[in-house]
C-alpha positions in Angstrom: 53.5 32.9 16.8 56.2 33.1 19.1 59.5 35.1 18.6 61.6 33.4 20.5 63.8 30.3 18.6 62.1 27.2 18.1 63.4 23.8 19.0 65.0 23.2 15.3 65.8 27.1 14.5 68.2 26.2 18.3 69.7 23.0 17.0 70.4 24.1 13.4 69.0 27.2 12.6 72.5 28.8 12.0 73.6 25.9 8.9 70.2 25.8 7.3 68.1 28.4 8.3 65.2 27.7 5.9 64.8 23.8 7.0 65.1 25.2 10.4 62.2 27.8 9.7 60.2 24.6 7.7 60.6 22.3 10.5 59.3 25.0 13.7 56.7 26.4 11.5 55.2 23.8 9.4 56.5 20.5 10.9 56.0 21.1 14.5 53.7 24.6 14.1 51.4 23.0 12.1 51.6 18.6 11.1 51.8 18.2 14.9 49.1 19.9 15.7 46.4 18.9 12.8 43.5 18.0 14.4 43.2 14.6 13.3 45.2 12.9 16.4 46.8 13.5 19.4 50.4 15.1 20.4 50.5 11.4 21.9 49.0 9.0 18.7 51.4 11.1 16.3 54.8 10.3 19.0 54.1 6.7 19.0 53.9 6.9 15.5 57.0 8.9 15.4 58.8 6.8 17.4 57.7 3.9 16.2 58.9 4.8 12.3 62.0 6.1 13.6 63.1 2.8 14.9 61.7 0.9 12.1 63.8 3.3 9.9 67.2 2.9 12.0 66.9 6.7 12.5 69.0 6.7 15.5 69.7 10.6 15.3 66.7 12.3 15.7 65.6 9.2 18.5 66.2 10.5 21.0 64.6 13.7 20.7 61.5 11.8 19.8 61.6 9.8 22.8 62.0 12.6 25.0 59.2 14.1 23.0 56.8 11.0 23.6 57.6 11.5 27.5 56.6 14.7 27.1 53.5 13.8 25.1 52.1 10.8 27.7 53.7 7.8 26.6 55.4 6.0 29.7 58.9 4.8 29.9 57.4 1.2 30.2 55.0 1.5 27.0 58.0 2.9 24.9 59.3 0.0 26.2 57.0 -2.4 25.2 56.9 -0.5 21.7 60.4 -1.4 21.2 60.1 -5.3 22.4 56.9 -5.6 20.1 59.1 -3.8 17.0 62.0 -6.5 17.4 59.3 -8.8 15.7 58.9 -6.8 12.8 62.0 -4.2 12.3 64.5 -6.8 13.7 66.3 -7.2 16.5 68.8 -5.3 15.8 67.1 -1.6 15.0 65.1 -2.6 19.0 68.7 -3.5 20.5 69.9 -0.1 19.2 66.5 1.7 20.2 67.0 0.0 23.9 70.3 1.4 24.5 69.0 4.8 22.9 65.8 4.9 25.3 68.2 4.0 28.3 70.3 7.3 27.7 67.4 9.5 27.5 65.6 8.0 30.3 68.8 8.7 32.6 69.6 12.1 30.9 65.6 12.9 32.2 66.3 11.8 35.5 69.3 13.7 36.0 67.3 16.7 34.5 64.7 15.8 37.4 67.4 15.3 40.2 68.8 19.0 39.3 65.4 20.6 39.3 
């Protein structure tokens, strides 16, 4: 195990230390990497419920997440288009304007090496 900060312990480790602990060690240290599917299968799931759920705060995240993990910008796309059918439009039209600020918050990531 690691000693530096994980991702959570960064974001909100110093208001709730314990849930930050719980999330590094048991949510990400050890749910994300059961053996039963792929970084990749769990962020489309991920993704997927969080849109469905109208979770827009931890969306983003997610999304970067699913880059990270293999999905492409124009699948996460797609994922959003085909969830406008079954979460609504409106949850999808929130998700697209989501996706488009992490997608250009990448980039400029990229562009500044």
């Amino acid at each position: 195990m690691s000693d530096q900060p994980g991702v959570a312990q960064k974001a909100f480790g110093h208001i709730a230390p314990a849930l930050a602990d719980l999330t590094d060690r048991v949510l990400f240290g050890e749910v994300w990497a059961r053996p039963g599917l792929s970084p990749r299968d769990r962020s489309l799931i991920t993704v997927a419920s969080l849109i469905s759920l109208y979770r827009t705060n931890e969306l983003p995240f997610h999304l970067k997440k699913a880059l990270g993990n293999g999905i492409s910008r124009e699948q996460l796309i797609e994922m959003i288009t085909h969830l406008a059918f079954y979460s609504g439009w409106p949850t999808a039209n929130t998700a697209l304007h989501i996706a488009q600020r992490v997608f250009d918050e990448v980039d400029q990531e990229t562009a500044q090496g």
